[in-house]
DOPAVEX-303891 format. One line per field, with one value per residue (C-alpha): residue number from 0; residue in one letter; z, y, x. Coordinates in Angstrom, 1 decimal, always signed. Layout:
<rs>
k <- (NUM/...)
r <- (A/...)
Z <- (Z/...)
Y <- (Y/...)
X <- (X/...)
</rs>
This chain:
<rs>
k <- (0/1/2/3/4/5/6/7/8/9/10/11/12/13/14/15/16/17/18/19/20/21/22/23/24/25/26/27/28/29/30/31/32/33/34/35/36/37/38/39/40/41/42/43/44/45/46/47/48/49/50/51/52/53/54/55/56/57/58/59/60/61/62/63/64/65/66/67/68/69/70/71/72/73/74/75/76/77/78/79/80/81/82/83/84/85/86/87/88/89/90/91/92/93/94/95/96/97/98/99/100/101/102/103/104/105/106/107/108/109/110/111/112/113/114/115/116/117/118/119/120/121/122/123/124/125/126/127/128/129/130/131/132/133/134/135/136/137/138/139/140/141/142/143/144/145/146/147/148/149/150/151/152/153/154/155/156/157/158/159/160/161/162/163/164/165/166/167/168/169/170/171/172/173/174/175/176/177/178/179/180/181/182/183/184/185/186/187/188/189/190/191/192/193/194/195/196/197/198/199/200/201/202/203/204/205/206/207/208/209/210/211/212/213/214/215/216/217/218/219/220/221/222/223/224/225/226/227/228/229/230/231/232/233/234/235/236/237/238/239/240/241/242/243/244/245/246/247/248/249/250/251/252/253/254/255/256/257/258/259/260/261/262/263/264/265/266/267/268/269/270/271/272/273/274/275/276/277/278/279/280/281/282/283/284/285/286/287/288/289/290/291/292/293/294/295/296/297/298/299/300/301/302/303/304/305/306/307/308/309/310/311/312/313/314/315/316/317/318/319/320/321/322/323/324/325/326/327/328/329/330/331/332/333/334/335/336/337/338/339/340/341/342/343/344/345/346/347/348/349/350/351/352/353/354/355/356/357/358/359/360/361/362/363/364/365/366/367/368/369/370/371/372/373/374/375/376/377/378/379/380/381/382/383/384/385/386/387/388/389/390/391/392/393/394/395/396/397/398/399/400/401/402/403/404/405/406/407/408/409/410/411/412/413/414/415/416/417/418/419/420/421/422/423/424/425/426/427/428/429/430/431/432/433/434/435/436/437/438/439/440/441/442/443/444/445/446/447/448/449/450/451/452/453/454/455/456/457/458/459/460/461/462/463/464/465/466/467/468/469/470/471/472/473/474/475/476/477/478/479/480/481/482/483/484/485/486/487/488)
r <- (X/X/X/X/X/X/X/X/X/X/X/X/X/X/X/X/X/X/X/X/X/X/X/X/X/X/X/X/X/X/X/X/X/X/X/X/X/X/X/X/X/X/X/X/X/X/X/X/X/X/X/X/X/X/X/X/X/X/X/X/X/X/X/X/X/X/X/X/X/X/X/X/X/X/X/X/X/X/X/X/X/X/X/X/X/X/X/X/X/X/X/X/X/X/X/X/X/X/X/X/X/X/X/X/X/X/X/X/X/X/X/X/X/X/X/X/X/X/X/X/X/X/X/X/X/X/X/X/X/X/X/X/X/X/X/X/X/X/X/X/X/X/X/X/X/X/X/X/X/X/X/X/X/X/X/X/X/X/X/X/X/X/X/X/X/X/X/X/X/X/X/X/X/X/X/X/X/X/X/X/X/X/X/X/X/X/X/X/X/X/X/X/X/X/X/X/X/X/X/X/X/X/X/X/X/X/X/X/X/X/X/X/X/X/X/X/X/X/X/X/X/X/X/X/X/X/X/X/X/X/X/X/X/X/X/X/X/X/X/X/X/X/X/X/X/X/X/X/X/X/X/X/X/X/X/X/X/X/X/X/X/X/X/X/X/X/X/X/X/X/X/X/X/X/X/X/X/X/X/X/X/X/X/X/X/X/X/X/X/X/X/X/X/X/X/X/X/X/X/X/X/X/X/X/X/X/X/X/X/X/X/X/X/X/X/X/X/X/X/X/X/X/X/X/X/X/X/X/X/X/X/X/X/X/X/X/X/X/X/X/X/X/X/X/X/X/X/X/X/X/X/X/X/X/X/X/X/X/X/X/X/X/X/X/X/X/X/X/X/X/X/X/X/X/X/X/X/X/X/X/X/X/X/X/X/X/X/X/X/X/X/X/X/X/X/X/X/X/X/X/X/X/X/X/X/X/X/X/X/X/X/X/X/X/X/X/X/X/X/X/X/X/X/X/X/X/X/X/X/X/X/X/X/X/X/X/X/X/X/X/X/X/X/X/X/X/X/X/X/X/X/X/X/X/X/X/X/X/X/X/X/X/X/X/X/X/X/X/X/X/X/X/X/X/X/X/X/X/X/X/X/X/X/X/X/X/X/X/X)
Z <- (+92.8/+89.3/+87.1/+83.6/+81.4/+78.0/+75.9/+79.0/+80.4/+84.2/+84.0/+87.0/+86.2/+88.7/+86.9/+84.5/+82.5/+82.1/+79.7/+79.1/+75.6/+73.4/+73.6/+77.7/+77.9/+75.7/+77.8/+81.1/+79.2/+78.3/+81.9/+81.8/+80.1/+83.4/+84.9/+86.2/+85.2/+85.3/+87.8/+89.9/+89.7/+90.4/+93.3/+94.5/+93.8/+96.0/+98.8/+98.9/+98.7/+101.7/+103.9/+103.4/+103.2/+107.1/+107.9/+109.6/+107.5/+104.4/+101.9/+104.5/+102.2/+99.0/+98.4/+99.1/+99.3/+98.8/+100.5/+98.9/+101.0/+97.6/+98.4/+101.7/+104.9/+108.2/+110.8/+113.6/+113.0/+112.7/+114.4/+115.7/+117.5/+119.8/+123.2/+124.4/+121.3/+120.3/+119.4/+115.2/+115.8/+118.0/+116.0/+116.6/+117.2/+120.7/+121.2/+122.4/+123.7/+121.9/+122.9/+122.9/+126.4/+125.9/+122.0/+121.3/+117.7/+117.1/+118.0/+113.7/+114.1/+117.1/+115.3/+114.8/+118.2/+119.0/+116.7/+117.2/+118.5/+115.4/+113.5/+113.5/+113.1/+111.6/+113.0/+111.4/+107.6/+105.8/+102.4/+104.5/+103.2/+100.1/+100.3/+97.3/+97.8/+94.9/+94.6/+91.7/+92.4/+95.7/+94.2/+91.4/+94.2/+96.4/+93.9/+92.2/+94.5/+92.1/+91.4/+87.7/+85.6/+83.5/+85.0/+82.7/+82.5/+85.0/+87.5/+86.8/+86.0/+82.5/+81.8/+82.0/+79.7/+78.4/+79.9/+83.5/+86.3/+87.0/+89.4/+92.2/+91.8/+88.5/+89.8/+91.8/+90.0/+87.0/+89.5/+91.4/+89.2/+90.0/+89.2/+89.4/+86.6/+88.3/+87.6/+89.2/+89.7/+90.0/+90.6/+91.5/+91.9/+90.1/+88.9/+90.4/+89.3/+90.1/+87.8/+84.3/+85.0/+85.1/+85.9/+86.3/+88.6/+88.1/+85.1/+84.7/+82.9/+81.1/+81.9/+78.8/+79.2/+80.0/+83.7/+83.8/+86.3/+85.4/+85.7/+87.3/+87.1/+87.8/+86.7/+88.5/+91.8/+93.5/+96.6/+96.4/+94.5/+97.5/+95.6/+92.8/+91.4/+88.0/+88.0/+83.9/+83.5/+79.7/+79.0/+81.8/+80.3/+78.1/+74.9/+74.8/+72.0/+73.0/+75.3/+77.8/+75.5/+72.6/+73.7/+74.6/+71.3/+69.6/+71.9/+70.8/+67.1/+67.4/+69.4/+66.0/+63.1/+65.4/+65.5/+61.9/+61.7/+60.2/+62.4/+61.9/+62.2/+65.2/+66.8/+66.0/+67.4/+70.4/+72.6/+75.6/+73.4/+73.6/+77.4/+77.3/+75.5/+77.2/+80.7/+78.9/+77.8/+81.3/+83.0/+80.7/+80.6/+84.7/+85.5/+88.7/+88.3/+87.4/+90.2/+92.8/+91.1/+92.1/+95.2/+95.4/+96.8/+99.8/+102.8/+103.3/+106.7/+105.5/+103.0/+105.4/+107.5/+104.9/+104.3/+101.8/+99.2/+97.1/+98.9/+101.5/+98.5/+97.3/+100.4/+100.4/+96.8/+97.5/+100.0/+97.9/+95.1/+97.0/+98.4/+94.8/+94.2/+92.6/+94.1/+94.2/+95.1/+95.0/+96.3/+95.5/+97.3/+95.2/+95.3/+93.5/+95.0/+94.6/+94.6/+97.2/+99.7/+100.8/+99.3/+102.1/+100.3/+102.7/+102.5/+104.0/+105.7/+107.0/+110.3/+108.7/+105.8/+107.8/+110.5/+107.8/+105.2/+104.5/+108.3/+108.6/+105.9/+106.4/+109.7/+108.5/+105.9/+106.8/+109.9/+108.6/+105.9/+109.2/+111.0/+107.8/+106.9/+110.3/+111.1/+108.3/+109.0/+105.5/+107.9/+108.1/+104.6/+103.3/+104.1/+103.9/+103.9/+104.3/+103.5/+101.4/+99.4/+102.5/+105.5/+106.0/+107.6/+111.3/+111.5/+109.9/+107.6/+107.0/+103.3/+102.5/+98.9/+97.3/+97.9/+100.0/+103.3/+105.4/+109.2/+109.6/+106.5/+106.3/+103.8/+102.4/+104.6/+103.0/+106.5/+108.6/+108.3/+109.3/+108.0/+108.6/+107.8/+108.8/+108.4/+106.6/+109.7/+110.8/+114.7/+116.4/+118.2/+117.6/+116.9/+115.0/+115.1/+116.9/+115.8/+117.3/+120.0/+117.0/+114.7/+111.7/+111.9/+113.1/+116.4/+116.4/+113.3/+110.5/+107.2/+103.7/+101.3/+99.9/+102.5/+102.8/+99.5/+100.6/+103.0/+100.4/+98.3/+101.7/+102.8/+99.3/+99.5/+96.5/+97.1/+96.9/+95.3/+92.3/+89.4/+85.6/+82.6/+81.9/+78.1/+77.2/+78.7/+81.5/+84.9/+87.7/+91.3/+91.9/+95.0/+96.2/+99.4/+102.9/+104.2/+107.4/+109.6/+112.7/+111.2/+111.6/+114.7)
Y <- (+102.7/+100.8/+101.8/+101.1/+100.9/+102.4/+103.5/+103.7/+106.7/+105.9/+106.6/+106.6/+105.8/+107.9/+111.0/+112.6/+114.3/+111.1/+108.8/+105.5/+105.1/+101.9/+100.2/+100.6/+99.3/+96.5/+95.4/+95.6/+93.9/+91.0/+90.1/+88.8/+85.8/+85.1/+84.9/+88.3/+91.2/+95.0/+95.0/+92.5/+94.4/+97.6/+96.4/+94.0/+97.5/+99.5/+97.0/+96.6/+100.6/+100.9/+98.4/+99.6/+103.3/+103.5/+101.6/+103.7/+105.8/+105.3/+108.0/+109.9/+109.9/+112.3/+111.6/+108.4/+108.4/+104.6/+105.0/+101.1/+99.6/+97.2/+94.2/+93.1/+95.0/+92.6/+93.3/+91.7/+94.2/+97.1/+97.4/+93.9/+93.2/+89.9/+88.8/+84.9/+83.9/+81.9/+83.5/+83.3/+84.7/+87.7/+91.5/+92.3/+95.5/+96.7/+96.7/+100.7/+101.9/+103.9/+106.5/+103.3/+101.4/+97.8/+98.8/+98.4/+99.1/+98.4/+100.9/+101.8/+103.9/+106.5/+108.9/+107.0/+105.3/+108.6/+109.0/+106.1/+107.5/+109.1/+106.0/+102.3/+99.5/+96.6/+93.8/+91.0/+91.2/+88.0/+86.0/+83.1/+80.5/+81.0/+82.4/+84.3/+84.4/+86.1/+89.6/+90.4/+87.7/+89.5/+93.0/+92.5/+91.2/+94.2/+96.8/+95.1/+93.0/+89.5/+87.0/+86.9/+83.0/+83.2/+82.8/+83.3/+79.7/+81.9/+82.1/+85.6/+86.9/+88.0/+92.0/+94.0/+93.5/+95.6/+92.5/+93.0/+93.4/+98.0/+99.3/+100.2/+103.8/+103.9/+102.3/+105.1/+108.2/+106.6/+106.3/+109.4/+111.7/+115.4/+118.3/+120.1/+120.9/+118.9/+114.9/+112.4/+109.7/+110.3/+107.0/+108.4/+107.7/+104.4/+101.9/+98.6/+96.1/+92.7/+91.8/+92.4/+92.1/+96.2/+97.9/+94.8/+96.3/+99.4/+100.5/+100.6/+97.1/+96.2/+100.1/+101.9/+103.9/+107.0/+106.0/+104.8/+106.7/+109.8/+108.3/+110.7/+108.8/+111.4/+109.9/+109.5/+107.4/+106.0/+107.3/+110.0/+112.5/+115.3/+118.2/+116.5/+120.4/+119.0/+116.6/+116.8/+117.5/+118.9/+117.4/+120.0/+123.3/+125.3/+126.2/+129.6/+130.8/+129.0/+131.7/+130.0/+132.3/+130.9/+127.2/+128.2/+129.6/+125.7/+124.1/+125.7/+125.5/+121.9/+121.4/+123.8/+121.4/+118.1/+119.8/+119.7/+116.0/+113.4/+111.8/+108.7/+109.6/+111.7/+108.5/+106.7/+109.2/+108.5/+111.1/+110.7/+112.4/+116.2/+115.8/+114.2/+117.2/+119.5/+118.2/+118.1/+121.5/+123.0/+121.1/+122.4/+126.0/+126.3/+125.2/+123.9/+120.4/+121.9/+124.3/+121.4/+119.4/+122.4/+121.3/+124.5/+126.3/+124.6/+125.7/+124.2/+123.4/+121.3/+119.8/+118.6/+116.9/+114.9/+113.5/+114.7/+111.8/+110.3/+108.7/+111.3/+113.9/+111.8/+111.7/+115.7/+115.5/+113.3/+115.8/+118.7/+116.6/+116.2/+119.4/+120.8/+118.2/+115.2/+112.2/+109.5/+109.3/+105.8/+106.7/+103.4/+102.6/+103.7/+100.3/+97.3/+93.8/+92.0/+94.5/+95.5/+98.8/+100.6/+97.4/+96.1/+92.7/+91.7/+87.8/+88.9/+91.7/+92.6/+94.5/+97.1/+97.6/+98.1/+100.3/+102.5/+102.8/+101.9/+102.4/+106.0/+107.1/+105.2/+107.0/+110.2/+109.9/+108.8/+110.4/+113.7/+113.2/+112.1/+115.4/+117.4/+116.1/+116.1/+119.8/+121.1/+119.2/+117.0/+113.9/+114.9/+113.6/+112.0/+108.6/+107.1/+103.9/+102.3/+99.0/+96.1/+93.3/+90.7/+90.3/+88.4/+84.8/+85.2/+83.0/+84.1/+82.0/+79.7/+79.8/+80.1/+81.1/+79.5/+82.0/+81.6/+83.6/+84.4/+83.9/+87.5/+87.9/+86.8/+85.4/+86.1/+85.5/+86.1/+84.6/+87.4/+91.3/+95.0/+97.9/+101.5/+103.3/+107.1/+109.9/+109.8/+108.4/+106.2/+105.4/+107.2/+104.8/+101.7/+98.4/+96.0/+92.3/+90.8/+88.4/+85.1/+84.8/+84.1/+87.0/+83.7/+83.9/+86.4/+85.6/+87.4/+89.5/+88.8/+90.9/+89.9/+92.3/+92.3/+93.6/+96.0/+97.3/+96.5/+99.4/+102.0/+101.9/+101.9/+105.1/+106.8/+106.1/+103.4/+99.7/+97.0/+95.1/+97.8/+95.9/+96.5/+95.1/+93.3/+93.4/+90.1/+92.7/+90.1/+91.5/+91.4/+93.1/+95.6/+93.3/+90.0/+91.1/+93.5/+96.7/+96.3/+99.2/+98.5/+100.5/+103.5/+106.0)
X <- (+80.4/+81.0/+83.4/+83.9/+87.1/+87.0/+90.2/+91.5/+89.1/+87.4/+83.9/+81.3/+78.1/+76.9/+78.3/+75.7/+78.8/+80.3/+78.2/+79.6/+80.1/+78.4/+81.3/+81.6/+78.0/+78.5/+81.6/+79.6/+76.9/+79.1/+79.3/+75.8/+77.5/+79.7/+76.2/+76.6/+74.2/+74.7/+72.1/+73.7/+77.4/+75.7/+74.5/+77.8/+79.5/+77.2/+77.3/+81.0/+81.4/+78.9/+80.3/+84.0/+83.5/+82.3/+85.4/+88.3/+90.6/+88.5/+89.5/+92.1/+95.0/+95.7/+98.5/+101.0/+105.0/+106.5/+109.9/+111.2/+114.0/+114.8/+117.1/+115.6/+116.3/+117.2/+114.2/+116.1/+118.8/+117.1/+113.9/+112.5/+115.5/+115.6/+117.4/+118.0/+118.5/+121.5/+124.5/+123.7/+120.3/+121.1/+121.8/+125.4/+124.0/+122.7/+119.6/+118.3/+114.9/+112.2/+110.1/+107.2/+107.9/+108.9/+109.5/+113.3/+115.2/+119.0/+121.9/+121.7/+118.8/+119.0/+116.7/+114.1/+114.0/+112.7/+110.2/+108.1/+105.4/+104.8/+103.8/+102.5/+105.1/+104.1/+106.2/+104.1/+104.5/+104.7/+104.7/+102.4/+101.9/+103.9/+106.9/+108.4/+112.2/+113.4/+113.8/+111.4/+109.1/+108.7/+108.9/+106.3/+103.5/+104.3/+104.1/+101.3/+99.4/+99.7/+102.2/+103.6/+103.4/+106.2/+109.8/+113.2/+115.6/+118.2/+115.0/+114.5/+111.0/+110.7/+111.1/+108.2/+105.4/+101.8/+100.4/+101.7/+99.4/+100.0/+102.0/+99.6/+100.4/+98.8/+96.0/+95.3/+96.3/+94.0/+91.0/+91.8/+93.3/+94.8/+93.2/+96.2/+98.6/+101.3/+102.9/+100.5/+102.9/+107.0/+109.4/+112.5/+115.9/+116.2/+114.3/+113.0/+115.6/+117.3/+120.2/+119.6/+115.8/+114.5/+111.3/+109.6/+106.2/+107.2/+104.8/+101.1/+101.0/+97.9/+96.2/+98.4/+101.3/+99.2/+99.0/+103.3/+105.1/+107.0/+111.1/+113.0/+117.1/+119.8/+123.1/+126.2/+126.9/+124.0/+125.5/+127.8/+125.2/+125.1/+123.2/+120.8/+120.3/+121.2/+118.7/+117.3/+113.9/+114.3/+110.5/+109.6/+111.4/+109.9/+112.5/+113.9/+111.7/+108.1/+106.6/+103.7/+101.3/+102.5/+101.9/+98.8/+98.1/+99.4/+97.1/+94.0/+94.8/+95.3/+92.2/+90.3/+91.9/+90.8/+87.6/+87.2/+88.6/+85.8/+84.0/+85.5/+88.9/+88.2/+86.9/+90.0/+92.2/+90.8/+88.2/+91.4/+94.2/+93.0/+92.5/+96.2/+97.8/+96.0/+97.1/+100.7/+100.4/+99.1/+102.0/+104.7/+103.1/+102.4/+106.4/+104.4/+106.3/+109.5/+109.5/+108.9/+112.1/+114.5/+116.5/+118.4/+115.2/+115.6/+117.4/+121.4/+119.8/+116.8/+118.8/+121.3/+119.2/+117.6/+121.2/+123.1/+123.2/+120.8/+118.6/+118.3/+117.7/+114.8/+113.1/+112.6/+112.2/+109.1/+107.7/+108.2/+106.4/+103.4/+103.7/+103.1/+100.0/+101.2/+99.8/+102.1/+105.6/+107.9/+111.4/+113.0/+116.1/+119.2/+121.5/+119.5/+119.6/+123.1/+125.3/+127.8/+128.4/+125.1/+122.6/+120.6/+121.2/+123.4/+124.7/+127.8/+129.9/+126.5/+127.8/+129.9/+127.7/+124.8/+126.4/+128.5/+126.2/+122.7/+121.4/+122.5/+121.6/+118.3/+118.1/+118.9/+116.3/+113.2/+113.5/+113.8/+110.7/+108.2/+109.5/+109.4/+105.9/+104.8/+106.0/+104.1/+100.3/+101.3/+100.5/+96.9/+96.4/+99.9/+100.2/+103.9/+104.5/+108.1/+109.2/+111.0/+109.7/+110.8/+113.1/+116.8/+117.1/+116.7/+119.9/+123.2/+125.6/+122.3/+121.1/+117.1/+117.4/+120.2/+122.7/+126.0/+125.6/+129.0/+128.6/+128.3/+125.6/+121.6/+119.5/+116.1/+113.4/+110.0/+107.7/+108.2/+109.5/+108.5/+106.8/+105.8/+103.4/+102.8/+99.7/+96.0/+94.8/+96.7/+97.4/+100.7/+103.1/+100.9/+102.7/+100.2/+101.7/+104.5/+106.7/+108.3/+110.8/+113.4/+111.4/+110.9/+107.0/+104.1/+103.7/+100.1/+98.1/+99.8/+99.8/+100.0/+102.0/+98.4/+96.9/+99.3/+98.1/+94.7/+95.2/+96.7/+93.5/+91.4/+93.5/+92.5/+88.9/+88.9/+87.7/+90.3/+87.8/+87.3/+87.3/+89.4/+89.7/+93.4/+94.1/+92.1/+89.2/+89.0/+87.7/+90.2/+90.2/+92.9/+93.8/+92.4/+92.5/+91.3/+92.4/+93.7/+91.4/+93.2/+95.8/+93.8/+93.0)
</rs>
């Protein structure tokens, strides 16, 4: 099905109480220049939508949670791990069995070792033939599904920009929006963020503000929060002495003077900014979303099983998030690249950091949010999706990047990595891909972070392929790439 941008607004042609504007028409029209006409796209559209539609898993998912390992986990030290190897390539950890036979994880995560069977591993991921080695280089492709042109003198990409390709959650809550007074798209506890470099594929880009992600940044430690009840959602709470009634009341006086606006400045204002307010005004009114934010309704039990710090937190927070209708959740991980303690950046010291920080709470974690969703028939139509924007060096003390690496510390290793994905379809205790004998290279079915996103729009019912206009009104695919079915049952 085609879809045309206009002042940001999604319309389906197919949809009599849509009606593209003059201006939608005109843009589609222009493509007849590119030697395309709308014929023609209606029918590349159509054939494309067909073809992928009766694929497996098409439009399983309603809503997504991104649980985003930032920094760079090491697969061979926590789920790909690898024997006869020399002594700099081995995990210092021991390797344990899974509930898949032959499967084997690291020592660091006993919980789920015994949960595999609830999801597919992806043990092929890879950056082939390019590899992007820096963090937000890396980053921005995942979350986006492109690579960015313009670098800073220090390496770094350049901050965010309107002109960035959109986060792929606002890709999706703009072409499947909720019907629900509740936040379509939460990013939560931190931002995305290398150095001094913040956000950068984190917002909606070149698709307008309207479709960012709702920031939800509770101060204090990254990793000694244990309750996150005082996380601030003042833009949620109603003021003492505005009643819901009353709001209600505001809302429909506004929509009487816009009413009686002339025509021509009514059309400037935009036909999208009543259906904004009003969507504001429900949300504020229902207290659905702030509701969903309060931890403390949550049972000490529950709570502590999730882990209590921040990262544990933000993995029920996500669930309860869905739970209340929003329809994407990105729990990125709370220490950014290049810094010390629970980072899974780890150039050095990476043993004890691993083992006493970021793997138990990891463990704790994730493990908890695949029982918790799975306990409650949320898998039928949540897909998670775990991962980090690359792997670590599959030998130690070597460096790939630039960096200085300590015997006991690994690199960044962009070629090959895991990934799991959970729910909306997908296969239980599957394993898609292998990797090498020294876990540098997909050994068999490798998958492009593309791809990856490929298979997030294919779980949601929307065409990779769907294109949108970029600020120069250019037409660009959401992803140049495939869905990868095999995923699904």
């Amino acid at each position: 099905m085609w879809r045309i941008t206009g002042n940001s607004a999604v319309r389906d042609l197919c949809d009599s109480h849509l009606r593209p504007t003059r201006r939608d028409v005109l843009r589609v029209g222009t493509s007849g220049l590119l030697g395309l006409s709308l014929g023609s796209l209606l029918q590349l559209q159509a054939q494309a939508s067909a073809s992928t539609s009766a694929a497996p898993g098409w439009g399983k998912a309603k809503s997504v949670i991104l649980c985003y390992l930032q920094g760079g986990p090491s697969h061979l030290d926590l789920w790909d791990p690898k024997e006869n190897v020399p002594d700099n390539v081995r995990s210092v950890f021991k390797p344990i069995s899974t509930k898949i036979p032959g499967i084997q994880f690291t020592e660091v995560l006993p919980k789920l070792s015994q949960l595999n069977d609830r999801f597919t591993m992806i043990r092929s991921m890879s950056y082939t033939p390019n590899g992007l080695f820096n963090h937000t280089a890396a980053i921005y492709q995942m979350m986006t599904g492109y690579t960015t042109d313009k670098v800073s003198p220090s390496g770094q990409l350049e901050p965010p920009s309107p002109k960035d390709f959109p986060n792929f959650g606002s890709n999706i809550v703009r072409l499947k929006p909720t019907q629900d007074p509740m936040l379509p798209f939460v990013m939560l506890p931190r931002p995305l963020q290398e150095s001094n470099v913040v956000g950068k594929g984190g917002t909606a880009g070149f698709l307008g503000k309207a479709y960012d992600p709702y920031t939800l940044y509770p101060p204090g430690d990254d990793m000694k929060m244990d309750k996150m009840d005082g996380v601030r959602v003042d833009d949620l709470q109603l003021q003492p002495d505005v009643f819901s009634l009353r709001l209600q009341r505001r809302a429909r006086l506004r929509e009487l003077v816009s009413r009686q606006m002339p025509a021509i400045e009514q059309a400037v204002a935009g036909e999208n900014l009543n259906q904004y307010y009003e969507r504001a005004v429900d949300l504020v009114a229902s207290g659905r979303a702030r509701d969903a934010f309060d931890l403390s309704q949550e049972q000490d039990s529950v709570r502590d099983r999730f882990g209590r710090n921040t990262f544990g937190q933000s993995c029920l927070l996500a669930r309860r998030l869905v739970e209340a209708g929003t329809r994407v959740v990105e729990v990125v991980w709370p220490k950014v690249a290049n810094s010390d303690n629970h980072s899974w950046d780890q150039h050095s010291d990476l043993s004890k950091r691993m083992r006493d920080q970021s793997a138990p709470m990891f463990d704790n974690g994730i493990s908890a949010l695949i029982e918790d969703l799975d306990e409650r028939g949320m898998l039928e139509d949540t897909l998670l999706v775990v991962v980090g924007e690359f792997g670590r060096s599959p030998q130690r003390g070597v460096s790939t990047s630039g960096n200085n690496n300590s015997d006991d510390g690994r690199d960044h290793w962009p070629y090959c990595y895991t990934a799991v994905v959970a729910g909306a379809g997908t296969k239980r205790g599957y394993v898609h891909g292998e990797s090498d004998a020294t876990g540098s290279a997909p050994l068999v079915d490798p998958v492009h972070p593309t791809e990856l996103l490929a298979t997030i729009y294919h779980a949601f019912g929307i065409n990779p392929e769907t294109t949108v206009l970029n600020h120069l009104k250019q037409p660009r695919e959401l992803v140049k790439a495939k869905a990868v079915t095999r995923l699904f049952a």
